[in-house]
MIDOSE-1310 file (N, C-alpha, C; in nm, 2 decimals, decimal comma, always signed):
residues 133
xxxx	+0,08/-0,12/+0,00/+0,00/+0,00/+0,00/+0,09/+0,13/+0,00; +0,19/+0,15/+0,08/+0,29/+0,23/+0,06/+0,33/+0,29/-0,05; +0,37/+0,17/-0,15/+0,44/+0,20/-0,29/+0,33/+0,27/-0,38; +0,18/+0,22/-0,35/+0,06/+0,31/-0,43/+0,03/+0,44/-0,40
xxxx	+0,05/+0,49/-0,25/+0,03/+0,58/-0,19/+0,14/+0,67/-0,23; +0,26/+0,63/-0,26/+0,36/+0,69/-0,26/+0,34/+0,77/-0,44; +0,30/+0,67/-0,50/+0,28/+0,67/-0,71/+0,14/+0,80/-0,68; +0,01/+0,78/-0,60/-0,06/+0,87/-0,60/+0,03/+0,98/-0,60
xxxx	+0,11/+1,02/-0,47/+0,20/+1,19/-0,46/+0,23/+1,22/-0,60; +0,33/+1,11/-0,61/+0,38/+1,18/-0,75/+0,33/+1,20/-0,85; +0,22/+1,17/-0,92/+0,12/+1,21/-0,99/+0,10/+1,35/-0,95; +0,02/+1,32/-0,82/-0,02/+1,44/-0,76/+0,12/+1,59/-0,81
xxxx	+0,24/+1,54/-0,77/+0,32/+1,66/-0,82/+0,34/+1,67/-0,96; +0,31/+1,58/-1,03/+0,31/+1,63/-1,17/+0,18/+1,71/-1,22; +0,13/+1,69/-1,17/-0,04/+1,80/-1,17/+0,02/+1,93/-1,13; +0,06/+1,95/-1,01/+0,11/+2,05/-1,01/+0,22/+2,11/-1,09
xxxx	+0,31/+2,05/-1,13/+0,41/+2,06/-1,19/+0,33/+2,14/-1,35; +0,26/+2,04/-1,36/+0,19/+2,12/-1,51/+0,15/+2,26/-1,51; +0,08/+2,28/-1,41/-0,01/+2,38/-1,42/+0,08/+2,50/-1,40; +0,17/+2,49/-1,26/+0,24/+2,58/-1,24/+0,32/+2,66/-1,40
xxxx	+0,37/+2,55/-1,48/+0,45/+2,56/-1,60/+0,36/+2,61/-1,68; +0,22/+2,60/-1,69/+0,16/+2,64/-1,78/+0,11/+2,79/-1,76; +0,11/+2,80/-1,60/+0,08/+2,94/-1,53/+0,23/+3,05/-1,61; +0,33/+3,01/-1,60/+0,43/+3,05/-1,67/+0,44/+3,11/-1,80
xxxx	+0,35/+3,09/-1,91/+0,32/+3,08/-2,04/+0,29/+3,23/-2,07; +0,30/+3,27/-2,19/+0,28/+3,43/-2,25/+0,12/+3,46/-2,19; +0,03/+3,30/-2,25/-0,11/+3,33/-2,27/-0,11/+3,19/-2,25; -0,15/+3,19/-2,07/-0,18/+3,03/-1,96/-0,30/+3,03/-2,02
xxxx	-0,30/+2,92/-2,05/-0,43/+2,83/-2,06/-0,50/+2,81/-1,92; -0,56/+2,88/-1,88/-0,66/+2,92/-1,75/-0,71/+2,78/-1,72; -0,78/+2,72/-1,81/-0,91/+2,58/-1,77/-0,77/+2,47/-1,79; -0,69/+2,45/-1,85/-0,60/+2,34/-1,81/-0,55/+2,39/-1,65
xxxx	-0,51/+2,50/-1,61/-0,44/+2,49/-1,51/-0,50/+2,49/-1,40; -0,62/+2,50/-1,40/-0,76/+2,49/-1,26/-0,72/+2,37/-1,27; -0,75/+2,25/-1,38/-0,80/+2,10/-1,42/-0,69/+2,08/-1,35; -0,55/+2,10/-1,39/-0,41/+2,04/-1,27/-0,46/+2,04/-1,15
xxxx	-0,51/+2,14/-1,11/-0,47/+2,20/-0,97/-0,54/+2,15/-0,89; -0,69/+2,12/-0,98/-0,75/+2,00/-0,87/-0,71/+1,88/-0,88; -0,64/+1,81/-0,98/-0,57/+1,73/-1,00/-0,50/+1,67/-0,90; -0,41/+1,78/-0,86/-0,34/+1,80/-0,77/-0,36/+1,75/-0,66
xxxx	-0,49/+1,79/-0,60/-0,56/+1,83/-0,48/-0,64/+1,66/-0,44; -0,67/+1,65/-0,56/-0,77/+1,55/-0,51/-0,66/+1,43/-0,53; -0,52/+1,37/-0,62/-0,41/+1,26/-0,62/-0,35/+1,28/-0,41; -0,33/+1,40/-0,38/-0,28/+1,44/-0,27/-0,40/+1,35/-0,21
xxxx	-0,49/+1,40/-0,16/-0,59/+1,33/-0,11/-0,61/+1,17/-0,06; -0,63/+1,14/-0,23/-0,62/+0,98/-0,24/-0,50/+0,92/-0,18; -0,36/+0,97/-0,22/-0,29/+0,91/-0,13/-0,28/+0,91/-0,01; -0,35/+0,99/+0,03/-0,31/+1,02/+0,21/-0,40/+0,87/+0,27
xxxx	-0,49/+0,88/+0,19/-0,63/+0,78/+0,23/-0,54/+0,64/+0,19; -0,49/+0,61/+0,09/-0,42/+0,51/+0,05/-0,32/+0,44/+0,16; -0,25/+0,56/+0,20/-0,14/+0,53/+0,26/-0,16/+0,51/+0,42; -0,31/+0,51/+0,41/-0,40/+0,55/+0,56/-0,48/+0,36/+0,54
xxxx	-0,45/+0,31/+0,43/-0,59/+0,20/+0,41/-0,69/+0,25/+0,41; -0,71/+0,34/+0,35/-0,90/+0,36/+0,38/-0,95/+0,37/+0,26; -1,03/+0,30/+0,23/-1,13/+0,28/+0,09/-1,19/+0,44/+0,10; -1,19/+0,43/-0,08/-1,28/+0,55/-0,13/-1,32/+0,52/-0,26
xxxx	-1,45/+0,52/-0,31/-1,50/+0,49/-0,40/-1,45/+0,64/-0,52; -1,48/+0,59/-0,64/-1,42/+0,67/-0,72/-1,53/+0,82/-0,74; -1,43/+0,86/-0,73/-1,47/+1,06/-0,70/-1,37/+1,14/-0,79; -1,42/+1,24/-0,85/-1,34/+1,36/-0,82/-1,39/+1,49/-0,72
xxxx	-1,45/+1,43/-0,66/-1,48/+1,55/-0,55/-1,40/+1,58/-0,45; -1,34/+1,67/-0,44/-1,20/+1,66/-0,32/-1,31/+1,71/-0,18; -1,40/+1,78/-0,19/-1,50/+1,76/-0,09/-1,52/+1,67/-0,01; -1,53/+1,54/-0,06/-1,59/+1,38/-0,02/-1,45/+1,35/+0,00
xxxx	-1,37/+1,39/-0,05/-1,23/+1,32/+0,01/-1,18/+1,37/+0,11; -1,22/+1,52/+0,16/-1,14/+1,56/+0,26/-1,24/+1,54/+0,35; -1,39/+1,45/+0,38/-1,46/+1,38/+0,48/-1,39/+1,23/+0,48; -1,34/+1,20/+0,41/-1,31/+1,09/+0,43/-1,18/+1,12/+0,52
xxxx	-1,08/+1,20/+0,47/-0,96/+1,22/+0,55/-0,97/+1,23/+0,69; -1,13/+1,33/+0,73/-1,16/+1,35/+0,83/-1,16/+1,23/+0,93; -1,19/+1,17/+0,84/-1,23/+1,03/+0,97/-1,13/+0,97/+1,02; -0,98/+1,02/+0,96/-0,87/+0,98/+1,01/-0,80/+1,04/+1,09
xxxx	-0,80/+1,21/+1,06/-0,74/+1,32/+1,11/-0,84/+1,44/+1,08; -0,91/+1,46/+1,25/-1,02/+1,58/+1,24/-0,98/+1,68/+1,17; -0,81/+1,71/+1,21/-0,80/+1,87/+1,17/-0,78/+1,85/+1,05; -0,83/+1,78/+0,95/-0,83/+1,81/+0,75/-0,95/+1,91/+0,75
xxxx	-1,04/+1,91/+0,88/-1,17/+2,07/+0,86/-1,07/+2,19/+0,80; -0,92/+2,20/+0,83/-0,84/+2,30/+0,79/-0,88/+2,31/+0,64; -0,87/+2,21/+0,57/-0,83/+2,24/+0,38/-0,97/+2,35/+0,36; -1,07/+2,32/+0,46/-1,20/+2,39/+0,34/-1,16/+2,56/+0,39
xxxx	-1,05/+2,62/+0,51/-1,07/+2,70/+0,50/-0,97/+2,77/+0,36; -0,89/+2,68/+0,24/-0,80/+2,66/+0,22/-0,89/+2,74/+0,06; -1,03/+2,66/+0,12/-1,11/+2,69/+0,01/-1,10/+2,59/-0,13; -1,06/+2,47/-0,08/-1,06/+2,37/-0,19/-1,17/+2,30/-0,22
xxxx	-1,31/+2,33/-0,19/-1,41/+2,30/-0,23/-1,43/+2,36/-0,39; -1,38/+2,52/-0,40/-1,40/+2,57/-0,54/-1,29/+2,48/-0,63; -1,24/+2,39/-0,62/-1,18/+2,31/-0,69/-1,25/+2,21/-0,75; -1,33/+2,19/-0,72/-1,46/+2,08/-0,77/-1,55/+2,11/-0,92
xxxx	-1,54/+2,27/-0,89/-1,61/+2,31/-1,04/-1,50/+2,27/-1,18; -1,33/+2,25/-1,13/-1,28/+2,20/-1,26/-1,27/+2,08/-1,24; -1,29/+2,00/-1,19/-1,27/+1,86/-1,21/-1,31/+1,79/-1,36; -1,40/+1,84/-1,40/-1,52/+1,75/-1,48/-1,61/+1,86/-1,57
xxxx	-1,69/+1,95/-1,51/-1,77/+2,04/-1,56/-1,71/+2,13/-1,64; -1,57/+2,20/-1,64/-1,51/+2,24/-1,76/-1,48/+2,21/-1,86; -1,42/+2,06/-1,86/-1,42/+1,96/-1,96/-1,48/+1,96/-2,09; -1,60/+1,98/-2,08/-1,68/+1,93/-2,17/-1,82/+2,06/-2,25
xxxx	-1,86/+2,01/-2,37/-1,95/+2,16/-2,42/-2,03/+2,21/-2,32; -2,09/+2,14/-2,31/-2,24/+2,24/-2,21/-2,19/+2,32/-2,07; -2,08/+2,34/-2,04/-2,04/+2,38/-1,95/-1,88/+2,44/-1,98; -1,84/+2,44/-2,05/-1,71/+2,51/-2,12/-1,70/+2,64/-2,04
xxxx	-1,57/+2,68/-1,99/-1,60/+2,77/-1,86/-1,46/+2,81/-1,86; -1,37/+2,94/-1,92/-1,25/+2,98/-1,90/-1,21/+3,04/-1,80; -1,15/+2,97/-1,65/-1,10/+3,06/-1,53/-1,00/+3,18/-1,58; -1,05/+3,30/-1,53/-1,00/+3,40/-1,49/-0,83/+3,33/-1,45
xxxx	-0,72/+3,43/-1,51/-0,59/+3,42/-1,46/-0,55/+3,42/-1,31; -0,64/+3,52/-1,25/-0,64/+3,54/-1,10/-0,73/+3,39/-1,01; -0,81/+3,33/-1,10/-0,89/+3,22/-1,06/-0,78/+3,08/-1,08; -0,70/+3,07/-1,18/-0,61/+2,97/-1,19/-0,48/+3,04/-1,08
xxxx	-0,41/+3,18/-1,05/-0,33/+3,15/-0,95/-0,40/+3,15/-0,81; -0,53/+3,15/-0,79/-0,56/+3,09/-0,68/-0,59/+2,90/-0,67; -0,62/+2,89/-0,78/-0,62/+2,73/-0,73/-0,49/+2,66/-0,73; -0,38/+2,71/-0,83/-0,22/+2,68/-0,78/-0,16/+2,74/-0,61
xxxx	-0,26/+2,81/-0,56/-0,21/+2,84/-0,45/-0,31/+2,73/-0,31; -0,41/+2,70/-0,36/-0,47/+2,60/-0,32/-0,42/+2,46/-0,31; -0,38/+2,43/-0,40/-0,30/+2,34/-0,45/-0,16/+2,31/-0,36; -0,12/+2,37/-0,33/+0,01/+2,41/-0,29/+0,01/+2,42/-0,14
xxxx	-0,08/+2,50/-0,11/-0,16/+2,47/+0,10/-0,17/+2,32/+0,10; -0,25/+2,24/+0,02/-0,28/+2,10/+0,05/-0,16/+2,03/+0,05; -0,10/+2,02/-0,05/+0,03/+1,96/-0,06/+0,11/+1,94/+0,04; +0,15/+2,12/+0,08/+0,22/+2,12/+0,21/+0,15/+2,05/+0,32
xxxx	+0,03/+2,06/+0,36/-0,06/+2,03/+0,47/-0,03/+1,87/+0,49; -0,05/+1,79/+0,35/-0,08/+1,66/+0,33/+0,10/+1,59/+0,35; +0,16/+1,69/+0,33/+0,31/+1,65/+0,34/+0,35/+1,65/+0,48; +0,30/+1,74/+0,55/+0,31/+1,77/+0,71/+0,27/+1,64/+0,80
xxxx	+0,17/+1,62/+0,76/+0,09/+1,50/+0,81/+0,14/+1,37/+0,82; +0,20/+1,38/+0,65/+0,26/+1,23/+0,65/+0,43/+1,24/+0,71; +0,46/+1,35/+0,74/+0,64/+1,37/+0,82/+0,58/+1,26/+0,96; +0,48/+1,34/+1,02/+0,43/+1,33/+1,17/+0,41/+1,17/+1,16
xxxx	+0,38/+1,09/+1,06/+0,30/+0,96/+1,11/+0,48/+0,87/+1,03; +0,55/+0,93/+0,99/+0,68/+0,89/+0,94/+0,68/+0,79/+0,79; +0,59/+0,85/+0,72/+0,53/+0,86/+0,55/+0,63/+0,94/+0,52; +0,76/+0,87/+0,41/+0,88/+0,97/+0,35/+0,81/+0,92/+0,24
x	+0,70/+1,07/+0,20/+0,69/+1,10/+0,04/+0,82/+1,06/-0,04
């Protein structure tokens, strides 16, 4: 379970990895770099849970994943002040026509900054329980 939990992170930092790089760009691609960021947010997640054994049915809702974290560690109530619930509108609903939806520049460097609170948070956690990301 370790070695799964561990392949989630790094995913999880190549999500980040993208977006940040694409935040970089003359003219960022706004809706890819949200899509990273929750990317990001919800691989971090899964692994924590992974690396915790605890089943989660398949989601992109980092909402439902940070009640699930809950049940392991109360203080994950921190991420929503983090505001990573507005990370749920790019999971999926951008994606696709009926909902085609370009984040604001200021809207993608806040979800890379969302992004980046979890990570660290999720990183912290796993120092304390002696999880070497």
């Amino acid at each position: 379970m370790e070695e799964l939990g561990k392949k989630w992170l790094a995913r999880a930092n190549n999500d980040l990895k993208t977006a940040k790089d694409e935040m970089n760009t003359e003219d960022p691609a706004t809706d890819t770099i949200c899509f990273h960021a929750q990317q990001c947010v919800e691989k971090y997640l899964k692994g924590y849970l992974v690396l915790h054994q605890k089943h989660f049915r398949k989601t992109h809702n980092v909402s439902k994943l940070v009640e699930l974290c809950k049940d392991i560690e109360p203080d994950f109530e921190t991420l929503h002040q983090f505001k990573v619930d507005i990370l749920n509108n790019y999971a999926v609903e951008i994606r696709y026509a009926d909902e085609f939806y370009f984040p604001s520049v200021e809207e993608a460097k806040e979800a890379i900054e969302i992004a980046e609170k979890v990570k660290q948070f999720i990183l912290n956690k796993l120092e304390t329980k002696d999880f070497k990301p």
